[in-house]
C-alpha positions as CSV (number, residue, x, y, z in Angstrom):
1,X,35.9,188.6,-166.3
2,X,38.6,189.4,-168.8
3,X,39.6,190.5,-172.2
4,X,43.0,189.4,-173.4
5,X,45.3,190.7,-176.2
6,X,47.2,187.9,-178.7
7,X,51.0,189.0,-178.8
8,X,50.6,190.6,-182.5
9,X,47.8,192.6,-180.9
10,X,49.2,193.6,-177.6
11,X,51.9,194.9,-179.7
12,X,50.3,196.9,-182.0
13,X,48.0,198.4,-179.1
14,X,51.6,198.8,-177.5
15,X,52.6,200.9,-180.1
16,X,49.8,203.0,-180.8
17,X,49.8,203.9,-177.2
18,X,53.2,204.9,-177.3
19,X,53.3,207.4,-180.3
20,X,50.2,208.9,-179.3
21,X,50.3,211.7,-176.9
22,X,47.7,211.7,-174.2
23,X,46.5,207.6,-175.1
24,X,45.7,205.4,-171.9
25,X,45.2,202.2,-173.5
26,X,42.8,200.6,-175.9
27,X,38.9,201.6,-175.7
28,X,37.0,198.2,-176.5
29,X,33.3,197.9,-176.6
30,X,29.9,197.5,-178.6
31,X,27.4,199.7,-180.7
32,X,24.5,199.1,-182.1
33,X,25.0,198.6,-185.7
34,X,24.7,196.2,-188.6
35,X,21.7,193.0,-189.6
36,X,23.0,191.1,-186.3
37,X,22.4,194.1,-183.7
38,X,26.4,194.4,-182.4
39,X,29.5,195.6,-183.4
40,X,32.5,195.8,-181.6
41,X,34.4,199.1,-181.9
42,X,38.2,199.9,-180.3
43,X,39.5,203.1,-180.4
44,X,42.8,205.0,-178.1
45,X,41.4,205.4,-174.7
46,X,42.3,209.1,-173.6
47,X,40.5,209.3,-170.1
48,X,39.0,206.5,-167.8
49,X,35.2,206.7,-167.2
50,X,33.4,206.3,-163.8
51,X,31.6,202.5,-165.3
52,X,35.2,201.9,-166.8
53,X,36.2,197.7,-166.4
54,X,40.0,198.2,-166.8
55,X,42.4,195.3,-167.7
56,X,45.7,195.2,-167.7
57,X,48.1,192.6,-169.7
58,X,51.7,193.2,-169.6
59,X,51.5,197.1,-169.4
60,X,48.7,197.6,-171.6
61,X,45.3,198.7,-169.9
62,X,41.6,197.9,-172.0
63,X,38.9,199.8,-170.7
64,X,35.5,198.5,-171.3
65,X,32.7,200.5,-170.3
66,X,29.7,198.9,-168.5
67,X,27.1,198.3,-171.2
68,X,29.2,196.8,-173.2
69,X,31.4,194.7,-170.8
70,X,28.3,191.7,-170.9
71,X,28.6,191.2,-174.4
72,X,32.3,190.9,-174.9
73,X,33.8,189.6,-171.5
74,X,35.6,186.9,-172.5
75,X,36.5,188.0,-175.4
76,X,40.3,187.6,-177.2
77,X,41.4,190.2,-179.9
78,X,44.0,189.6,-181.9
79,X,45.0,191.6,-184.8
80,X,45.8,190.5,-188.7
81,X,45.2,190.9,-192.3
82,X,41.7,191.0,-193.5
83,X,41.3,191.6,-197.3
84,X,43.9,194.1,-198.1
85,X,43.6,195.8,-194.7
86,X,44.6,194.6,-191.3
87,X,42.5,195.1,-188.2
88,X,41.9,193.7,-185.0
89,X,39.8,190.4,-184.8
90,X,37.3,189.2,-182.3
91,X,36.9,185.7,-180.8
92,X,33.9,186.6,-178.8
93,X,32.4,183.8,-176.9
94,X,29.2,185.8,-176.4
95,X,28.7,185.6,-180.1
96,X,25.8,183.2,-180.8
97,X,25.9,184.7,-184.8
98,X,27.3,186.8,-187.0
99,X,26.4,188.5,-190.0
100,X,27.6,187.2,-193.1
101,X,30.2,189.9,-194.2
102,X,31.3,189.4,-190.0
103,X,30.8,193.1,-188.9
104,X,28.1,192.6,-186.7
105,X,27.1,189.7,-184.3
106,X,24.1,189.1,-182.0
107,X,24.0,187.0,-178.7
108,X,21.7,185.0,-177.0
109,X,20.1,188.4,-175.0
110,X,19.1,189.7,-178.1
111,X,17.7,186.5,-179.5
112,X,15.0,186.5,-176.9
């Protein structure tokens, strides 16, 4: 099981740790949401969680809660432009589709 970080991504979650008082790492995992059933969602983890998964690449801790850690183990984020924004970007190898704008995905659990 792992999730790993690209360089440009490790060092944006690097630096977002950093300036932000109280941050652990990076909070990845899934919601329900879009027409393909998944999205995934990061956000500044600020405590660890008894179901908590935590990896750790060079200094930087992801914590994936249980529920969630199924659908995206494996997965590698990176982070880039996207439009006129930039975000983090998901090469999850659970995904078996994706919506077309690419918010949401499904996998083969939810195709049964």
């Amino acid at each position: 099981m792992a999730i790993t970080l690209t360089p440009l991504a490790h060092q944006r979650v690097q630096r977002f740790v950093k300036t932000t008082p109280g941050a652990l790492g990076l909070r990845f995992g899934v919601t329900r949401t879009g027409c393909s059933g998944w999205g995934h969602v990061t956000d500044l983890a600020r405590e660890q969680r008894e179901d908590d998964t935590v990896f750790e690449q060079d200094g930087v801790r992801i914590y994936v809660d249980a529920d969630s850690l199924p659908l995206v183990d494996g997965t590698r984020i990176d982070f880039g432009k996207r439009g006129l924004g930039e975000e983090f970007l998901f090469a999850n190898p659970n995904a078996t589709a994706e919506c077309g704008c690419g918010e949401s995905f499904t996998t083969d659990a939810n195709a049964a």
